[in-house]
N, C-alpha and C positions, 0 to 999 in steps of 0.2 A: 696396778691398784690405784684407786682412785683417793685422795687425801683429802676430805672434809674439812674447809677453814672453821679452825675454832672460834668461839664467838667472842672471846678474848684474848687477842695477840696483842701486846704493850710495854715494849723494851724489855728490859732484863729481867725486870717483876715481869709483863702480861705473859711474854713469850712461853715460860713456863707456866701459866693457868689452866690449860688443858690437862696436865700433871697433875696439879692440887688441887683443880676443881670439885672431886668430888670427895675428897677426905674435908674440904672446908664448907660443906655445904650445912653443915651440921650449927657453924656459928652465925646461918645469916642473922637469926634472932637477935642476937647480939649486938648488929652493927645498929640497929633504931635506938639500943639504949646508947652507945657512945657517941653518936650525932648529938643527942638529945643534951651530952655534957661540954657539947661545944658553946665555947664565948665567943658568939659574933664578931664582938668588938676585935677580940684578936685574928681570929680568921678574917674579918675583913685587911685588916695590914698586910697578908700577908701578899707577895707580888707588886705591892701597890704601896714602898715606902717612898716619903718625898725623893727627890732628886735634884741636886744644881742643876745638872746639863743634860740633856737627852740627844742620841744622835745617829746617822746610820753610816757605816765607815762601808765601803765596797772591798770586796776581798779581789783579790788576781783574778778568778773567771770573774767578778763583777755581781756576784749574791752579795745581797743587802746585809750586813751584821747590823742588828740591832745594840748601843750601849748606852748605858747611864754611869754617870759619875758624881761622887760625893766628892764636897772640899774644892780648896781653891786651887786654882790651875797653875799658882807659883808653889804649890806645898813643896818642902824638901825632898819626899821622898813620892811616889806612886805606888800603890800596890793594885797589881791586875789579880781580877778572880776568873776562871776558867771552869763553868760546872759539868757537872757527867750525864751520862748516857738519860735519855728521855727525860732529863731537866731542864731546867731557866736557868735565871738569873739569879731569881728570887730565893733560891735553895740554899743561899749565902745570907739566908732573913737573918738571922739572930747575930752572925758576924760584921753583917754590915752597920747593926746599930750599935755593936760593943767597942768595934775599933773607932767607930763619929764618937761617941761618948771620953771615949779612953784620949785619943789624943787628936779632936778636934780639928783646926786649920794646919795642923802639921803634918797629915799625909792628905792625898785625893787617892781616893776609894775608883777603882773601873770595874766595871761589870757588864759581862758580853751575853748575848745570846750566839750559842752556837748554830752552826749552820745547820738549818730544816728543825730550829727547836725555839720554842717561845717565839720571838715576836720579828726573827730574822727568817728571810726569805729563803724558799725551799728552794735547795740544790739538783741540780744531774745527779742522778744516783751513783754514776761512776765518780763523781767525784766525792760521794761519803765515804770517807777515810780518813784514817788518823793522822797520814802524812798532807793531807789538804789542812786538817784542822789547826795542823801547826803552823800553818802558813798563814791559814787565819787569824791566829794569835799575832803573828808577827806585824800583819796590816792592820791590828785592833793598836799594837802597842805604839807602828809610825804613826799613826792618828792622834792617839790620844795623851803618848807619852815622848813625843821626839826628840823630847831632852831631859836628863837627871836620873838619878839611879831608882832603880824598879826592885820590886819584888816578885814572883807571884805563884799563886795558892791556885792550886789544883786539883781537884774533887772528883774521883774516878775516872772516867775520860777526860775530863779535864788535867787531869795528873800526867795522862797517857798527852795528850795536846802541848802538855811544858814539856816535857820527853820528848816529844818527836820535834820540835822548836829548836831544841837541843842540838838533836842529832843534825838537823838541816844548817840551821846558823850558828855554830859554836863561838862564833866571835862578841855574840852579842851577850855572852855568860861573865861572871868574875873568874880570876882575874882582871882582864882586860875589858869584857865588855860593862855595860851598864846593868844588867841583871845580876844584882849580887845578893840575892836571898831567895829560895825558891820552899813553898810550904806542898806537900804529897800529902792528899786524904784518901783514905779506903781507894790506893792506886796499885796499879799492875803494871809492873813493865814488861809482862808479854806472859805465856802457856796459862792462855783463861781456857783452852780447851778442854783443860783436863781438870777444869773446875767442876764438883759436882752439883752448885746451886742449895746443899742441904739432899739433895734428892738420893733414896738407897740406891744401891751402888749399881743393879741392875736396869730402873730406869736410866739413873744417869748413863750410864753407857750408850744407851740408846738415845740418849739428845743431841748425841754430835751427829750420825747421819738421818736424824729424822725431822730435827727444829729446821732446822734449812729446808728442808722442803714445803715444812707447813708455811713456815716467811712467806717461802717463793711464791708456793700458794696463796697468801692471804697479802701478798702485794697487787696480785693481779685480781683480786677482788677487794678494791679496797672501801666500796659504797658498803657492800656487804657487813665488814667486816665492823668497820668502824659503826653502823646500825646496831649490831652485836654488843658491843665494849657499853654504847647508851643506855642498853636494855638491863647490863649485868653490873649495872655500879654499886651494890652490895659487895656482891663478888669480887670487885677491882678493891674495893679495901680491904676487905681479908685478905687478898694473897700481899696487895701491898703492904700490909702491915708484918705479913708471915716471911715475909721476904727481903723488909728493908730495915725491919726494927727488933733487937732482940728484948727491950723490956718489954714488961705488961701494961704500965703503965705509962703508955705515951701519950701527949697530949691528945686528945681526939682531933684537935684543929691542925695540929701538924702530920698527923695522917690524913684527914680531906685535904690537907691541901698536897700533899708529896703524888697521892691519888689522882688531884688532879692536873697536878704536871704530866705525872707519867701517862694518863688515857688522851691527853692533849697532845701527844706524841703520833701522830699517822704511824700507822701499821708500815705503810711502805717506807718510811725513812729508819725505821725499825731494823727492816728486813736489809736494806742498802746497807743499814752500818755493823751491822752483825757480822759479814765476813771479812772486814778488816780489825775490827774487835779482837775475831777468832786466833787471825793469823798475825797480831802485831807483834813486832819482837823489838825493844828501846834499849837490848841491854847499849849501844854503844849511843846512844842518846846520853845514858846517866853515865858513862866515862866524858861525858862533857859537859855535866856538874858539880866535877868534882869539885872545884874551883868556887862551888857555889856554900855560901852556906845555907844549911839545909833542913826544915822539920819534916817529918816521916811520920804519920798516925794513923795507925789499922785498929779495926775494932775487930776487939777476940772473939766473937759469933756472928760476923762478917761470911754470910754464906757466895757471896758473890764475888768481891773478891777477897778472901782469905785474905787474916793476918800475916801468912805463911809471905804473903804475895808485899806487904810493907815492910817484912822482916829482909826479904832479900837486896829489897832498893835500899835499903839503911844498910845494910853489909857492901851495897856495891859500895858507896858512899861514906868513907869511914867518921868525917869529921860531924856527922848528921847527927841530930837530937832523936830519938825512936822512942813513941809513947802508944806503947797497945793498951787497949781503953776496955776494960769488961765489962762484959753485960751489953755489950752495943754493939749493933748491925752495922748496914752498909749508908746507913745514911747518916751520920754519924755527926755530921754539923750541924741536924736538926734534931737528931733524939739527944745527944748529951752537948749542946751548946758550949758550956763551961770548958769540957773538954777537948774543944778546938780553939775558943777565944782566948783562953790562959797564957798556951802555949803560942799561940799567933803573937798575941801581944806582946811576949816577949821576945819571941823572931825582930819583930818590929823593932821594938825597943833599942837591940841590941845593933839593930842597922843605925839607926837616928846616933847612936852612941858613938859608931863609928867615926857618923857626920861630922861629929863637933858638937850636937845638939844636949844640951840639957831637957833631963828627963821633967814633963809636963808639971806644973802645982794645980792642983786642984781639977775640975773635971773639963773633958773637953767642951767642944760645942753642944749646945742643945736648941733644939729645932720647938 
C-alpha cells in the first residue's frame, strides 16, 4: 500500500495534522479573527530580542551551533537554555527578558540553536539524536562558559539534551562538577511511545507504526511537502494551538509565532529525530543529577509530554522543587511565562546565595 504525504508533517504539533485535520477544519474561520488581534509591535520582538554577543560554536562532527548571549562575560553565574523539538532560541522570549530585568550583570543569559533547528546548520540525519545533542550542549557550554558555575533549563528536548549531558559527562554535575543547578520543562526522560498526543485511544495506537512511515515518506519528498505546510497555514495554527496550548485565551502573537517556529522545522529533520525521541531512555542520565539542584515543571494538560512524564523525573530526583502548572499545555514557557520565570528565578537566586552574593536592590539591567 501506497502512503500519501500529508500536506502537513511539522514535529510533534505537524506530525499529527493528518489526525486532526479534519475535526479542526471547522475553526478555519476563526483563525482571520485571531491574527486580526495580534499587536505587531509584540510579534515583531519576538526571535529578534537585542543581544551582547552573537556566535557560532562547531560541535564534534563540525555543524554550525548557532548562539547569543545576554550579560557580561565575567557574570558570577551562566545559565545555558536548551529548547525542544521543532523550536529556537527564541521560545525562551519571555524568560530571557525576566531574568536581564530581575538580576542584570549578575548572570549571562546563553542561548543555542539546536542542531537542523533555527539559525544552526542542518545535520547527517544519523546524527539527529538525543545522545549527539548532549554533546552539543557540552561544545556550546566549552565555548561559551569554560569557566564558573552554570546552571541549565531545558524545555522538552532540551530537558531530554541536559539528560543525556548527564548521562555522558557525569563529571561536569554538582557535586564536583561546575553544573550545580539544572531547571526540566514539559520534559521526559524516556516511554514518549506510549504517549497518546490527546488522541482516542484507537487512533493513538495506530501512530506508533504508522507516523514513521508517513515521516519516512514525507522525508523523501521534501519540496513536496514543505509546498503543502505554505499552502495550509490556517491549519498549522489550529493544530498548533490544539496541541501546544491548553488555554483559550492565548496571546494570538505567541501562537503565530510557536507556528512559526514549528513549520520553519523541515519535515526531514522532523522525521531523523523522531526515532531517537521514540526510543530515548535518560533514566541513568538523572541518577547523575542527583547531585544537582533541581526545578521540575509539567503542565497538567500537556498532551505531549504528560505531567505524569515531570512527576517521574521529580521522584527520580528527590531533593527537586515539582510545580505542575494547570490549565497549561506543552509550551509552557510561552502560554503561562510567570509560571516558569517565578520559579527560575528563584533556582537562580538560590545558586548566587550559595555564591556569597547578595540578593540584587532594585531592578536589573534595562536595555
Amino acid at each position: 500500500m501506497r502512503l500519501r504525504v500529508p500536506a502537513i508533517v511539522g514535529g510533534a504539533v505537524g506530525a499529527v495534522g493528518l489526525v486532526t485535520a479534519a475535526a479542526a477544519a471547522a475553526e478555519h474561520r476563526q483563525v482571520s479573527k485571531q491574527r486580526q488581534r495580534i499587536d505587531p509591535r509584540a510579534a515583531a520582538s519576538f526571535g529578534a530580542l537585542p543581544t551582547d554577543r552573537n556566535y557560532r560554536v562547531a560541535a564534534e562532527d563540525g555543524v554550525s551551533l548557532y548562539v547569543e548571549e545576554v550579560g557580561p562575560l565575567d557574570a558570577p553565574l551562566t545559565v545555558v537554555f536548551a529548547h525542544g523539538f521543532t523550536l529556537a532560541l527564541g521560545s525562551y522570549h519571555f524568560q530571557r527578558l525576566a531574568l536581564e530585568q530581575r538580576f542584570g550583570d549578575r548572570v549571562r543569559l546563553v542561548f543555542f540553536d539546536q542542531r537542523s533547528h533555527g539559525r544552526s546548520e542542518k545535520s547527517p540525519s544519523l546524527d539527529c539524536t538525543i545522545e549527539q545533542t548532549g554533546r552539543d550542549l557540552a561544545a556550546v557550554l566549552d565555548a561559551s562558559a569554560p569557566t564558573g558555575p552554570i546552571a541549565l533549563v531545558g524545555h522538552s528536548m532540551g530537558g531530554m539534551t541536559v539528560i543525556s549531558l548527564a548521562e555522558q559527562l557525569p563529571a561536569r554535575f554538582h557535586p564536583d562538577g561546575r553544573i550545580r543547578a539544572v531547571a526540566l520543562i514539559n520534559t521526559s526522560s524516556g516511554g514518549l511511545r506510549e504517549v497518546t498526543l490527546g488522541l482516542p485511544s484507537l487512533v493513538a495506537k495506530l501512530r506508533g507504526p504508522v507516523l514513521p512511515m508517513v515521516l519516512r515518506r514525507a522525508a523523501k519528498s521534501v519540496a513536496l511537502v514543505e509546498a503543502g505546510r505554505a499552502l495550509g497555514k490556517d491549519l498549522a495554527w489550529i493544530i498548533t494551538k490544539r496541541l501546544s496550548f491548553a488555554a483559550k485565551d492565548v496571546d494570538p502573537a505567541v501562537v503565530a509565532y510557536s507556528t512559526r517556529m514549528i513549520s520553519s522545522t523541515p519535515v526531514d529533520v522532523v522525521a531523523a529525530f523522531y526515532p531517537s525521541l521514540m526510543s530515548y531512555d535518560g533514566s541513568l542520565g538523572l541518577m547523575n543529577l542527583v547531585g544537582c539542584r533541581a526545578l521540575v515543571i509539567g503542565g497538567e494538560d500537556d498532551s505531549l509530554t504528560p505531567v505524569a512524564h515531570s512527576e517521574m523525573i521529580a521522584a527520580s530526583l528527590p531533593a527537586a522543587t515539582f510545580i505542575a502548572v494547570p490549565d497549561t499545555g506543552h509550551l509552557l514557557m510561552l502560554e503561562r511565562p510567570d509560571a516558569v520565570d517565578l520559579p527560575l528565578i528563584g533556582l537562580i537566586e538560590q545558586e548566587l546565595a550559595e555564591l556569597g552574593l547578595a540578593p540584587p536592590v532594585g531592578a536589573g539591567r534595562r536595555r
